[in-house]
N, C-alpha and C positions, 0 to 999 in steps of 0.2 A: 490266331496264328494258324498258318493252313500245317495239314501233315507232311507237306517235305519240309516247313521247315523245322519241325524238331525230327528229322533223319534224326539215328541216333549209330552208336560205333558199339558193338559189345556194352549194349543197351544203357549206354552215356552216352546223352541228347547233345549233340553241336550246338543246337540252338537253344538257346536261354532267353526268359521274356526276362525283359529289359525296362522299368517305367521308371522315367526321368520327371519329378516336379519343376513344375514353373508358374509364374502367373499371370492372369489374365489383365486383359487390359485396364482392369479396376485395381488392382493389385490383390485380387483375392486367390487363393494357391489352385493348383489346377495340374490336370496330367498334358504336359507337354512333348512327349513320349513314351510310346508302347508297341513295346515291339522287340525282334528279333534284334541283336546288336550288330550294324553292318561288317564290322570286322571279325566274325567268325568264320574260322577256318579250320581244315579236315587235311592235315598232313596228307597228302598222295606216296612219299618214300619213307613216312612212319607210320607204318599202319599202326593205327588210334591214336593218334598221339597229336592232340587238340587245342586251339588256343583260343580265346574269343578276350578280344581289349572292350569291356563293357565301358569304360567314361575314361577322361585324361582332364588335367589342368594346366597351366601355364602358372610359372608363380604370382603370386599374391591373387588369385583369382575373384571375379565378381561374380556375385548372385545378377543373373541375366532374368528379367519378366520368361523371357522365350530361349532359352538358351540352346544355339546349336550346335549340333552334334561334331565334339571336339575329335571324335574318334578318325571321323573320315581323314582331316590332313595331319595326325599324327605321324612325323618321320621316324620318331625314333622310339621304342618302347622303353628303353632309360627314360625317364625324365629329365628336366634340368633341374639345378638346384630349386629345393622348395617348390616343385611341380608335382604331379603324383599320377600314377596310372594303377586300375583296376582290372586285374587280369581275372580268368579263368581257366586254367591249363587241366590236361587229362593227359597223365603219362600212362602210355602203354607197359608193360611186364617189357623191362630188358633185353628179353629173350627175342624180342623183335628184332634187337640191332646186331645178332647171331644169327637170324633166320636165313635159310637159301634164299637166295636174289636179293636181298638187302643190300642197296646201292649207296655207300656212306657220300659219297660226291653229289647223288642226287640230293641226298635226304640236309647237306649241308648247305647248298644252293637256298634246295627251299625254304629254309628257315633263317637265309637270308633276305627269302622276301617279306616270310611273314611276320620275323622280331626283326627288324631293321635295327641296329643300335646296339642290341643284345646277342644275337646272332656271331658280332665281330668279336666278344667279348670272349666265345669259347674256345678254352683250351681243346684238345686232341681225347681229352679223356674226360670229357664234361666240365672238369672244372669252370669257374669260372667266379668273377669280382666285378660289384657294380656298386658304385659313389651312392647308394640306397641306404635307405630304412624299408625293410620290407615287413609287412605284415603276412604272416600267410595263416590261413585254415584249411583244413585235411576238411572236407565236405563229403570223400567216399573214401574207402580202401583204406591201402596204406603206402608208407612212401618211407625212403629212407634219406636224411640228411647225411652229408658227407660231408667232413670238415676236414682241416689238414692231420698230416701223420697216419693218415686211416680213423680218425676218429668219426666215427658215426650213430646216430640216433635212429632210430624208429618212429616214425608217429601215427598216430590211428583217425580216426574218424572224429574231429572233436577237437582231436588237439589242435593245440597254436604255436605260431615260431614265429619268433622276432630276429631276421636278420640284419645285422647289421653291419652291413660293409664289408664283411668276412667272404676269403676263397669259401667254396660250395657247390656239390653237385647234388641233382638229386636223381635217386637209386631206385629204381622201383623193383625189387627184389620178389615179388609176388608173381601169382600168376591171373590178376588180373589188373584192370583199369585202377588208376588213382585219380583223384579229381583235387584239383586245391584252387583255393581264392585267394588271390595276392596284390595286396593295398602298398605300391612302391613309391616312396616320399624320395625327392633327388635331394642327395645332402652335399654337405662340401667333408674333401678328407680330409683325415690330419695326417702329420706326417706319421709314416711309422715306425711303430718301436725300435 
């Protein structure tokens, strides 16, 4: 991997190696890719504030000998039911979306080009609700989960959240970078309570 591509942001790398298995033409298992994940991206109106879609499925998905790379014509980073998408996000400290020159119009735009699906979902104050099961891990930092009435969590370095289809923001109340890894299954809703 050359050195622009792991540039990094308040020394959290955008770029993450990536090795996808598959198999060879005999059927014996083999690296089918290695590499940089083409959809990583480097917010320009949040500064640090990071995404990279490392794999996606469509449902009921097949083991491919050669499987290609589902990332590229991902539309939407929801999935559909029983699909799934593998994210990487790095939230900047809050204090960014305070900072002088901080353009909330730009910073909205652009994250609707790079969560396509999820992007329409936000509320005005981050909130937000997606037909998911999500998996996430805290991988650096910390971060703060936000649920309704004001209730909210802390989680560190380690921990794990399992969301499930619940409103939710996430808070990063520190003063540095948060990094998490987020394994989103699309589910069907039920009504609610």
């Amino acid at each position: 991997m050359s050195q622009a591509n792991r540039a990094s942001l308040d020394g959290v790398p955008l770029a993450i190696r990536r090795v996808v298995t598959g198999r060879d033409e005999t059927g014996a298992s083999m690296v089918a890719h290695d590499g940089v994940a083409p959809r990583s991206d480097a917010f320009r109106h949040i500064p640090g504030m990071m995404s990279r879609l490392i794999w996606a499925t469509d449902p009921a998905p097949s083991l491919s000998s050669a499987p290609t790379d589902p990332t590229l014509s991902v539309t939407s980073i929801v999935p559909p039911r029983s699909g799934t998408r593998f994210l990487v996000v790095t939230f900047p400290p809050d204090s960014v979306f305070g900072a002088p020159g901080f353009d909330p119009a730009a910073a909205a735009a652009e994250n609707l080009t790079i969560s396509p699906g999820l992007a329409e979902l936000f509320e005005a104050d981050g909130m937000h609700t997606t037909p998911t099961i999500d998996y996430g891990i805290v991988l650096d930092g910390e971060i703060w989960l936000e649920l309704d009435g004001g209730r909210a969590e802390v989680l560190r370095q380690h921990d794990v959240v399992v969301q499930n289809g619940t409103r939710h923001a996430w808070r990063n109340k520190s003063n540095r970078s948060a990094t998490l890894a987020f394994i989103l299954i699309g589910a069907a809703k039920d009504a609610a309570p």
